[in-house]
C-alpha positions as CSV (number, residue, x, y, z in Angstrom):
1,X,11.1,3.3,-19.0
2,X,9.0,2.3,-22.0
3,X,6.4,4.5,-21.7
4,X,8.9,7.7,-21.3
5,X,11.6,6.9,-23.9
6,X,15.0,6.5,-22.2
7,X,14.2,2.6,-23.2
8,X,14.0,3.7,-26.9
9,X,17.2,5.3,-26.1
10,X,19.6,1.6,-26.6
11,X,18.0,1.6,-30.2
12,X,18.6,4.9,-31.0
13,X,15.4,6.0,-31.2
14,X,15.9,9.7,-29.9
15,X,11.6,11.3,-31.1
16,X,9.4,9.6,-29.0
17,X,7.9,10.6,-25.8
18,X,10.4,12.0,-23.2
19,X,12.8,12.5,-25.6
20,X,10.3,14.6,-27.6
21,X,10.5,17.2,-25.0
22,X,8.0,15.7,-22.4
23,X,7.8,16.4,-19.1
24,X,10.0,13.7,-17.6
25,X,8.4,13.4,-13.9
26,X,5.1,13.1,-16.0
27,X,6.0,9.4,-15.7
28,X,7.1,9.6,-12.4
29,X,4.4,10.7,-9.6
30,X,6.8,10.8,-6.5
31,X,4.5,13.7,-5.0
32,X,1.0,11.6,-5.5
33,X,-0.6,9.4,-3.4
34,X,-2.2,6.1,-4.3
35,X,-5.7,7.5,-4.1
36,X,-4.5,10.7,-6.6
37,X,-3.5,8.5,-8.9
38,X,-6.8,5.7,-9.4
39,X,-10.4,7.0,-8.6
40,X,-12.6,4.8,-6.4
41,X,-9.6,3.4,-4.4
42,X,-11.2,4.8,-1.3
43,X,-14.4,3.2,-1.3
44,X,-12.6,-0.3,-2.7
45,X,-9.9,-0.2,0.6
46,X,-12.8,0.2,2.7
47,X,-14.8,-2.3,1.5
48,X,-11.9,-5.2,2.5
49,X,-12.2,-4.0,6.2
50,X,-14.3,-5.4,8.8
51,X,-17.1,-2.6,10.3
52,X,-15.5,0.2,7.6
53,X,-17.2,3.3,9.4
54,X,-14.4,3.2,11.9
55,X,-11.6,3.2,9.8
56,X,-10.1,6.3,9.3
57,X,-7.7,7.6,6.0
58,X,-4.5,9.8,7.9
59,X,-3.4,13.5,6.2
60,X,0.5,13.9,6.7
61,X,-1.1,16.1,9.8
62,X,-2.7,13.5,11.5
63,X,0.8,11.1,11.8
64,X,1.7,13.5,14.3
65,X,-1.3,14.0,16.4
66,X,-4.3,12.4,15.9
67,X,-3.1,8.9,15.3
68,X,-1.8,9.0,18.9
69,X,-4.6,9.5,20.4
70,X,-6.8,6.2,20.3
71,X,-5.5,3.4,21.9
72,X,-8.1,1.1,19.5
73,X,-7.6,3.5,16.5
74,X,-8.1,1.7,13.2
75,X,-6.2,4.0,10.6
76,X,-5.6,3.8,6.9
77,X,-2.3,5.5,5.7
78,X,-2.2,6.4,2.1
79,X,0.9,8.5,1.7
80,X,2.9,9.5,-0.9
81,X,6.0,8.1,-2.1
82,X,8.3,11.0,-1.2
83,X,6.6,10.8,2.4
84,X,6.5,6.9,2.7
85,X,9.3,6.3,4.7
86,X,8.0,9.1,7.5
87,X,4.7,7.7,7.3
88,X,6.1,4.4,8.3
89,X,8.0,5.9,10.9
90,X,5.1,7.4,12.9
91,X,3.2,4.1,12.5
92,X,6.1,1.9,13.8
93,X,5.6,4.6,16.6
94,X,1.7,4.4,16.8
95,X,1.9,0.5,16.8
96,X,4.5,0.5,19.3
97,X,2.8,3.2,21.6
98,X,-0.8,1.2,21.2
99,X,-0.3,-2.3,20.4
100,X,-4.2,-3.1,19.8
101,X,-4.0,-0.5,17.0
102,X,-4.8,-1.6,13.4
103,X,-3.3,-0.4,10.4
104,X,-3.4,-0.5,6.7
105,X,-1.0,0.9,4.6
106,X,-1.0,2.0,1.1
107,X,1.7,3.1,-1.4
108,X,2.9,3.0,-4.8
109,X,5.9,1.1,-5.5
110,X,8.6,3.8,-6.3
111,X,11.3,4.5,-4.0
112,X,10.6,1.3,-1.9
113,X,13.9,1.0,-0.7
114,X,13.5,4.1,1.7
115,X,10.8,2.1,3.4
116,X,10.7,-1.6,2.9
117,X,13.1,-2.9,5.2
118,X,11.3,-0.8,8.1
119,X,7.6,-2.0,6.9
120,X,8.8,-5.2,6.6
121,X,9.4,-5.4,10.5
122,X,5.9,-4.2,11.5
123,X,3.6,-5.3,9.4
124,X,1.4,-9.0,9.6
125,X,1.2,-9.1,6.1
126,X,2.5,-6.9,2.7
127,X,1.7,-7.9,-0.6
128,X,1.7,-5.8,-3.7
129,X,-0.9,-6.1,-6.8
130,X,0.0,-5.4,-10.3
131,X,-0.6,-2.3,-12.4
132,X,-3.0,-3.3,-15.2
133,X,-5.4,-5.8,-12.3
134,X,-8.7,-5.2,-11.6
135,X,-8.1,-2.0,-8.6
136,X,-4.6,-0.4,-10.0
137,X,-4.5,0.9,-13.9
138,X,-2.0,-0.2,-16.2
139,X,-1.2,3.3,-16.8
140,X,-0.1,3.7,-13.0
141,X,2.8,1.5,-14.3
142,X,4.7,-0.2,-11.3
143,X,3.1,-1.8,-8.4
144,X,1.0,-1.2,-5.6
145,X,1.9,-1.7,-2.4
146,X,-0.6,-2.8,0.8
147,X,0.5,-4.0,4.4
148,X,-1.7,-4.4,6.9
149,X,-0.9,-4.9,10.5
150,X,-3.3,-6.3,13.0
151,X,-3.4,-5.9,17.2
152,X,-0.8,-8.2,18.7
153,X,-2.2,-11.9,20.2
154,X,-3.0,-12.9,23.6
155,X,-1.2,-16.0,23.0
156,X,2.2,-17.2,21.5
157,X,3.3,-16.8,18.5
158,X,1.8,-13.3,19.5
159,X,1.9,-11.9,15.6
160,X,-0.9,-12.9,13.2
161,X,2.5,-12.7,11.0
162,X,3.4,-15.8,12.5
163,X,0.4,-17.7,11.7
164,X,0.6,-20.7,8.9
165,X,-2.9,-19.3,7.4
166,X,-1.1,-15.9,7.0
167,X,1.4,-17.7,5.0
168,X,-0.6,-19.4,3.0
169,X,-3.2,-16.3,2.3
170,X,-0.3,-14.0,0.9
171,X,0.5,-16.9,-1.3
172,X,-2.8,-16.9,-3.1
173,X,-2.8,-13.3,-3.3
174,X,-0.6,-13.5,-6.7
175,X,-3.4,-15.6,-8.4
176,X,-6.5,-13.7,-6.6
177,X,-5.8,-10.1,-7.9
178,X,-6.4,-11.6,-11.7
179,X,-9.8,-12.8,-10.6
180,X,-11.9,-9.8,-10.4
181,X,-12.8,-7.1,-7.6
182,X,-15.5,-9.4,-6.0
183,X,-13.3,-12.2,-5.5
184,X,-10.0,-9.8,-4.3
185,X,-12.5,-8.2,-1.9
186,X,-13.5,-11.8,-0.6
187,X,-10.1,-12.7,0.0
188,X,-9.1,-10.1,1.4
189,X,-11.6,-10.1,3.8
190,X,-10.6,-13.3,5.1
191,X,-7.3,-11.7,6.7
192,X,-9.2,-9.2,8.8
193,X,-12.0,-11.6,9.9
């Protein structure tokens, strides 16, 4: 709201950026995907996961068909906001059909309450990192979003969710992402090993 002007709006300031004429969706990238909006997001994802080379990164195409067709599929969804909540449709369906599947998924946080309450039920872990830390720009603004969601146990309590570790990991997540790349990568690679 800063950044765009309707905040100046309260103080009747009425010149300055949206209200200048600006394109007001500028500010608002519903129609982008994470790795539109911060270069090198790619390569840092990958280098969180255990063996990268077999992860793949879904198109919109691929939640239909090719994610279905691995039982063992490792898959990395990266939609947009506007197509969040379908994306996390199909992969409630992918997990459900193939429950040694692995999944990361990756989102700005706009419009999270078309998909949150659904992600929340799937995924083994969800945690978001603040624009302005060491992988997300402060000029992407709000947050970004990342849940991951590992194969089901052999054992009770069956989820990794369910795990005290898990608790305690997402818990040092908020201090972790002001550390540094190196030590966000190390952390994070302590969930998928």
């Amino acid at each position: 709201m800063i950044q765009q002007g309707t905040d100046g709006l309260s103080q009747g300031d009425f010149s300055s950026r949206g209200m200048q004429g600006k394109d007001f969706l500028h500010f608002l990238p519903f129609n982008e995907s994470a790795l539109e909006r911060q270069e090198n997001l790619e390569k840092v994802i990958k280098s969180w996961l255990k063996n990268p080379e077999g992860w793949l990164f879904t198109s919109t195409e691929d939640w239909f068909d090719l994610v279905f067709t691995n039982p063992e599929g490792k898959w990395i969804w990266t939609p947009s906001p506007v197509f969040a909540r379908v994306a996390v449709e199909q992969l409630c369906e992918v997990k459900h059909t193939f429950p040694n599947s692995q999944h990361v998924f990756v989102c700005p946080a706009l419009m999270t309450g078309y998909r949150h309450k659904l992600l929340e039920k799937i995924v083994d872990s969800m945690f978001s990192v603040k624009a302005g830390c060491c992988i997300w720009n402060e000029s992407n603004f709000e947050p970004l979003t990342f849940a991951f969601v590992k194969p089901f146990l052999i054992s009770p309590p069956w989820k990794v969710r369910h795990l005290p570790a898990v608790d305690l990991w997402e818990r040092a997540m908020s201090e972790v992402q002001w550390k540094g790349s190196h030590m966000l990568r190390h952390h994070i690679r302590k969930f998928w090993c």
